[in-house]
N, C-alpha and C positions, 0 to 999 in steps of 0.2 A: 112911327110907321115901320113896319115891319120889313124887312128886303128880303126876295125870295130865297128859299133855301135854305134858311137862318130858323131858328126855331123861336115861337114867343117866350117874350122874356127878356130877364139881362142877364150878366153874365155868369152871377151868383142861382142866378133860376136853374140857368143851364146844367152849371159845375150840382147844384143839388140833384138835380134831375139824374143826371149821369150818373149819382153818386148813388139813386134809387134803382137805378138801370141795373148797376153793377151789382148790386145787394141781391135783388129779384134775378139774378140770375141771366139776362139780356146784354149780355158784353158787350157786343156788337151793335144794338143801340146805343149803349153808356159810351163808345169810343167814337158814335160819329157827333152825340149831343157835345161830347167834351173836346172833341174838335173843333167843333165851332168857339168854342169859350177858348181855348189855347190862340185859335186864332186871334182873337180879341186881347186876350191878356196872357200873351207867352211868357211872361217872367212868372207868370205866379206857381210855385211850386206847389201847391195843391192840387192846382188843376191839372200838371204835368204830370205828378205821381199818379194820381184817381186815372188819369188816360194812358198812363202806363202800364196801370192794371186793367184796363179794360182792352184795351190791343192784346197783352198776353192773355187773356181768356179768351178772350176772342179769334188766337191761333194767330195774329198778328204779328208774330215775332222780330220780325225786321224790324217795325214801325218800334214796336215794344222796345228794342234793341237801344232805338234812335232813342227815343224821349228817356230813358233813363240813363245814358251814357251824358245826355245834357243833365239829369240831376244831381250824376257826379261829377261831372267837370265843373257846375257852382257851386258843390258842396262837399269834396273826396272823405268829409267826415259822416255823409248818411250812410249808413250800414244796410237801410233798405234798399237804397238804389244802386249798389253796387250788390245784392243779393238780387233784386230783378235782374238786372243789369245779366249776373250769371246764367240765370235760369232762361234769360229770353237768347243770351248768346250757344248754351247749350243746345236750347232745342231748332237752333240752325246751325248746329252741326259745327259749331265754332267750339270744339269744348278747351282746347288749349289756349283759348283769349278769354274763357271762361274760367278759367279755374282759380286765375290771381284775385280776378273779383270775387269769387265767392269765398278764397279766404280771406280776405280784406274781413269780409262782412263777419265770418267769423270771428277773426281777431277783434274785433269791436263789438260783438256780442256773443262771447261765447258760452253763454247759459240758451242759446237758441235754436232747438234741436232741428228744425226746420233748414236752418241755415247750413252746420253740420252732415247733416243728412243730406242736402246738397252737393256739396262739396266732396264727399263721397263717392256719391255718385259719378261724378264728373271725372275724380282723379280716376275710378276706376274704370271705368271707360277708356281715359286716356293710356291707362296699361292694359286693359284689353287690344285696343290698337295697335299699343306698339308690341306686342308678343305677336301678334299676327302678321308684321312686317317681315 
């Protein structure tokens, strides 16, 4: 039996589903279907990363912030979640709590220009800042 508000399915339906959302382009659905599935199985790092990314596309950034600050505090060795982790803390304006994670991320992948180019980004913004103090 279904209980309202919940989407049909289980929780692997959901996490696919989300995971179709996010592909097609619908972040915004993929973040509330994979909400529901986190609800259900908060440890599973699948479902927490896929809903990590769909909050950041989604403009979610806070939320984004949250779910991947929890994929590095279980895991300070994933190099993706301390690369969201950067990306979701920069574009709230956090960028000096942003910039250790994104070289974290670099340091543990440094063939990833994506990552790099982040990082960039970030420090030089933070020197942009501070010359205009």
């Amino acid at each position: 039996m279904e209980q309202a508000g919940r989407p049909a399915g289980e929780v692997y339906d959901w996490y696919r589903r989300g995971l179709d959302l996010l592909a097609s382009g619908d972040a915004a659905a993929a973040a509330q279907v994979l909400g529901h599935a986190h609800a259900v199985e908060p440890g599973s790092k699948a479902i927490r990363e896929a809903l990590a990314r769909a909050q950041f596309n989604s403009r979610q950034y806070s939320d984004s912030a949250r779910t991947f600050e929890s994929l590095v505090a279980d895991n300070p060795a994933d190099d993706y979640a301390h690369f969201g982790l950067g990306l979701a803390l920069s574009r709230i304006g956090q960028h000096r709590e942003a910039a250790p994670h994104l070289a974290m991320a670099v340091a543990m992948r440094p063939s990833s220009k994506h990552y790099a180019n982040a990082l960039r980004q970030v420090r030089a913004t933070l020197r942009a800042r501070e010359e205009m103090e």
